[in-house]
C-alpha positions as a Markdown table, in Angstrom:
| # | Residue | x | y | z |
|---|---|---|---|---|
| 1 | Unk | 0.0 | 0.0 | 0.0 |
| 2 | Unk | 1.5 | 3.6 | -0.7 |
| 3 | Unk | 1.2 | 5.4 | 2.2 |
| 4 | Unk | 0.6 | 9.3 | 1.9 |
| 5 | Unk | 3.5 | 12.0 | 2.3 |
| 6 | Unk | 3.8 | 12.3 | 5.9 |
| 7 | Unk | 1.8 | 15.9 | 7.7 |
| 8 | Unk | -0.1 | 16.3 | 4.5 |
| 9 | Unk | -3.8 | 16.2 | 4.6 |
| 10 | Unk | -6.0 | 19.0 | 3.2 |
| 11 | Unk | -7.0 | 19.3 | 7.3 |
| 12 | Unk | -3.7 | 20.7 | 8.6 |
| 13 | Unk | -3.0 | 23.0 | 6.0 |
| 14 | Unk | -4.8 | 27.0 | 5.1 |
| 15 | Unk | -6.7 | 26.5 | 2.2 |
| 16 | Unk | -5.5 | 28.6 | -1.2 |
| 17 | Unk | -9.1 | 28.4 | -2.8 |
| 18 | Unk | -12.4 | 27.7 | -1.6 |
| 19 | Unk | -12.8 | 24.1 | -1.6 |
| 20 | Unk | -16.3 | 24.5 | -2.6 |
| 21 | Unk | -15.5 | 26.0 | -5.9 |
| 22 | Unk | -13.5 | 24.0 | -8.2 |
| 23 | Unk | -14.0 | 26.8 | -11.1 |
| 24 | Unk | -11.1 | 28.3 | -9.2 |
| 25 | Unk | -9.2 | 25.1 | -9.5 |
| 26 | Unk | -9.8 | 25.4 | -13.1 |
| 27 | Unk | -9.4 | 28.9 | -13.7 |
| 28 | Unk | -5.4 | 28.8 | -11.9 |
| 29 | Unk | -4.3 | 25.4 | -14.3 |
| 30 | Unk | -5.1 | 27.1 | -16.8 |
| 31 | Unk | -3.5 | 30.4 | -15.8 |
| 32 | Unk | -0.4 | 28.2 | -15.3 |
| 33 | Unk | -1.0 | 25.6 | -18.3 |
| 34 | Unk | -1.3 | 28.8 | -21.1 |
| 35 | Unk | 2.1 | 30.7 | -18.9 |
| 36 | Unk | 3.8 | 27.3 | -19.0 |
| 37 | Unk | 2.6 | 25.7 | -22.6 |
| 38 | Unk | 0.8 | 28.5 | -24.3 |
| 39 | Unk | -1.9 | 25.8 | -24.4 |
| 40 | Unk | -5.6 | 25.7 | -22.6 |
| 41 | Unk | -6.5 | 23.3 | -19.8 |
| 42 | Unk | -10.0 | 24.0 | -20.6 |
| 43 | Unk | -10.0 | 23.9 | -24.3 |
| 44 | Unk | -7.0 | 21.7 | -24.9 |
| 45 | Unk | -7.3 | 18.9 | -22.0 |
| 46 | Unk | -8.9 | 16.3 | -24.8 |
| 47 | Unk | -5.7 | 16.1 | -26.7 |
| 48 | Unk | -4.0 | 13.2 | -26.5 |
| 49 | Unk | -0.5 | 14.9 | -28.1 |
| 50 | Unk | -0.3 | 16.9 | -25.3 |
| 51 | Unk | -2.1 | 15.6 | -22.5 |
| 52 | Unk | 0.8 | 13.9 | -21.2 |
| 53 | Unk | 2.5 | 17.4 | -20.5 |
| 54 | Unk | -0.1 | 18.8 | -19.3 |
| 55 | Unk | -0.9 | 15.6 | -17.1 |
| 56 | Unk | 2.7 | 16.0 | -15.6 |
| 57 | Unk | 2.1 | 20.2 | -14.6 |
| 58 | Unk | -1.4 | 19.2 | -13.4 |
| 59 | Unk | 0.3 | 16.9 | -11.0 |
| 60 | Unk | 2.6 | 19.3 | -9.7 |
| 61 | Unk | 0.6 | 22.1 | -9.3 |
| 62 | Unk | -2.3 | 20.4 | -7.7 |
| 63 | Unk | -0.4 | 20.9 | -4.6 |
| 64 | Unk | -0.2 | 24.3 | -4.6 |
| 65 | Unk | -3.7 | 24.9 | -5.5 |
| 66 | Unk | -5.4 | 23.0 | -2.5 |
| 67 | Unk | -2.9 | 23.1 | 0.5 |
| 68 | Unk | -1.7 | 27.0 | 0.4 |
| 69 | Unk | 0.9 | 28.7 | 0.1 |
| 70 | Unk | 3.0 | 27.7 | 2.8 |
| 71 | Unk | 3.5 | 24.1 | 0.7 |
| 72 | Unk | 7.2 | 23.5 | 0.2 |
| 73 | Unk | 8.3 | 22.6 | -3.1 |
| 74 | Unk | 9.8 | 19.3 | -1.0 |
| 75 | Unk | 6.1 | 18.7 | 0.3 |
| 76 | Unk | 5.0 | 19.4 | -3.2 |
| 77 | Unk | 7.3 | 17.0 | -4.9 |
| 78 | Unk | 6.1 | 14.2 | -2.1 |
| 79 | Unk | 2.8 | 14.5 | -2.6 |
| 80 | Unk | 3.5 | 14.3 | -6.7 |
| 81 | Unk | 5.2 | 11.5 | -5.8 |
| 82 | Unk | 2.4 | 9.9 | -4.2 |
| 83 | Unk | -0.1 | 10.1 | -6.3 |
| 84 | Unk | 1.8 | 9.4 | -9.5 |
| 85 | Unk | 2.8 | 6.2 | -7.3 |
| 86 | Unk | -0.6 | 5.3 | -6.7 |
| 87 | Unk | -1.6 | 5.4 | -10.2 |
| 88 | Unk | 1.6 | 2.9 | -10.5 |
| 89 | Unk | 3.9 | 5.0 | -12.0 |
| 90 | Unk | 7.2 | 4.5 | -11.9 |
| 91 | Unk | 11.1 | 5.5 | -11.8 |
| 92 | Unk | 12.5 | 5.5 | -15.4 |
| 93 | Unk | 15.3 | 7.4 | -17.5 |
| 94 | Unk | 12.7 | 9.2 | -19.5 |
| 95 | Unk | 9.1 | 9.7 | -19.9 |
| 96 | Unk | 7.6 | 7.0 | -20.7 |
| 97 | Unk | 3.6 | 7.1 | -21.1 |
| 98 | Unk | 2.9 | 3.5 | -21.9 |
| 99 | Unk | 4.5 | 1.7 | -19.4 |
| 100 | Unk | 3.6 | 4.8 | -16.6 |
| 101 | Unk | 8.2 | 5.9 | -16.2 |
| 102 | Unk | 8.9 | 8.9 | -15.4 |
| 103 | Unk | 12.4 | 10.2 | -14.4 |
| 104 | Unk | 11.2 | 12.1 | -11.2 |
| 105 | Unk | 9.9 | 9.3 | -9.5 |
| 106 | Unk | 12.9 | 9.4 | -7.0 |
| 107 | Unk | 13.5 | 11.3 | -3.9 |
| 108 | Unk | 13.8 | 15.0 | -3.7 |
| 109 | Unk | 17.6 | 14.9 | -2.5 |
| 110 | Unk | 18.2 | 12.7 | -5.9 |
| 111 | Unk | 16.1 | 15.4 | -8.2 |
| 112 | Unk | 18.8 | 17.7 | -10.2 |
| 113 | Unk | 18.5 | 21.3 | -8.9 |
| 114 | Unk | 16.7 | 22.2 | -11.9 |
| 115 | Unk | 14.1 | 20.1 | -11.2 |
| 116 | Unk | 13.9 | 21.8 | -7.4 |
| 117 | Unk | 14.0 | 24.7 | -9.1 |
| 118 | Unk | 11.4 | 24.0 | -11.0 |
| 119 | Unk | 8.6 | 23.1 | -7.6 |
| 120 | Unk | 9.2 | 26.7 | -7.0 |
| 121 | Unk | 9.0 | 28.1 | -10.3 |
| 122 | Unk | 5.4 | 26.2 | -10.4 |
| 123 | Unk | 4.7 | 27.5 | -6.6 |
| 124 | Unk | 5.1 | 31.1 | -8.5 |
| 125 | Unk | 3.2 | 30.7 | -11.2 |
| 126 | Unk | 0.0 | 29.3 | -8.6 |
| 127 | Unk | 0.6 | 32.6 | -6.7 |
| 128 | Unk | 0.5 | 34.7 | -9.7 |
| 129 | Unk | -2.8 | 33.1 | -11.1 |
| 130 | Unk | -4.1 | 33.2 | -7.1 |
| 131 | Unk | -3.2 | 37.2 | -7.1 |
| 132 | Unk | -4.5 | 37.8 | -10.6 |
| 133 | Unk | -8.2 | 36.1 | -10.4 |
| 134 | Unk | -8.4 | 37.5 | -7.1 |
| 135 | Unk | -7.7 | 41.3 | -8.3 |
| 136 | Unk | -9.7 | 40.6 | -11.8 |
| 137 | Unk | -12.3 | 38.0 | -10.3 |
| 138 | Unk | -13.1 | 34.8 | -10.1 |
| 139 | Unk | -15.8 | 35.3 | -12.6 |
């Protein structure tokens, strides 16, 4: 059984959006997916050339979105790791869609520091959608 990252729980953390209202959930992926990819999460999600991008952002973000911004780019990775894990990905060299391999499967001490870089370049890009819906609207 894979076993949760440990002191995260949506219970013990400040909540970034209202749980309630997963439009706002919606609206910052695809803040980040069209800053990251130039691509929609709303009007791109069905295609299957670049889901698998957008699949890995999604994961990493997610984080961000639901626990607050006090989430570590460490929690964030572990909690990536988790849930890729439990839908049984695995470590591999490269990306590998087919049989679920993916070369950040590993611990965040053996991630290159561009990788760990990149948790907070992510964490960033949540707080700029956050800052921007909030002074434009959720609407």
């Amino acid at each position: 059984m894979i076993k949760p990252p440990e002191n995260v729980t949506p219970r013990n953390k400040p909540q970034v959006i209202e749980p309630d209202d997963e439009n706002h959930g919606k609206l910052i992926l695809d803040f980040v997916i069209n800053k990251e990819l130039g691509l929609s999460f709303i009007d791109d999600f069905d295609n299957e050339d670049v889901y698998p991008i957008m699949f890995v952002l999604i994961a990493k973000c997610l984080y961000f979105i639901g626990y607050g911004t006090d989430a570590t780019p460490e929690k964030a990775h572990d909690l990536f790791l988790y849930k890729m894990k439990r839908n049984g990905w695995v470590h591999g060299a490269k990306v590998d869609i087919n049989n679920k391999k993916h070369p950040d499967m590993t611990d965040w001490k053996n991630l290159s520091s561009y990788k760990r870089n990149e948790y907070g370049r992510i964490a960033d890009l949540v707080q700029e959608a956050i800052e921007y819906y909030e002074e434009k609207g959720w609407g």
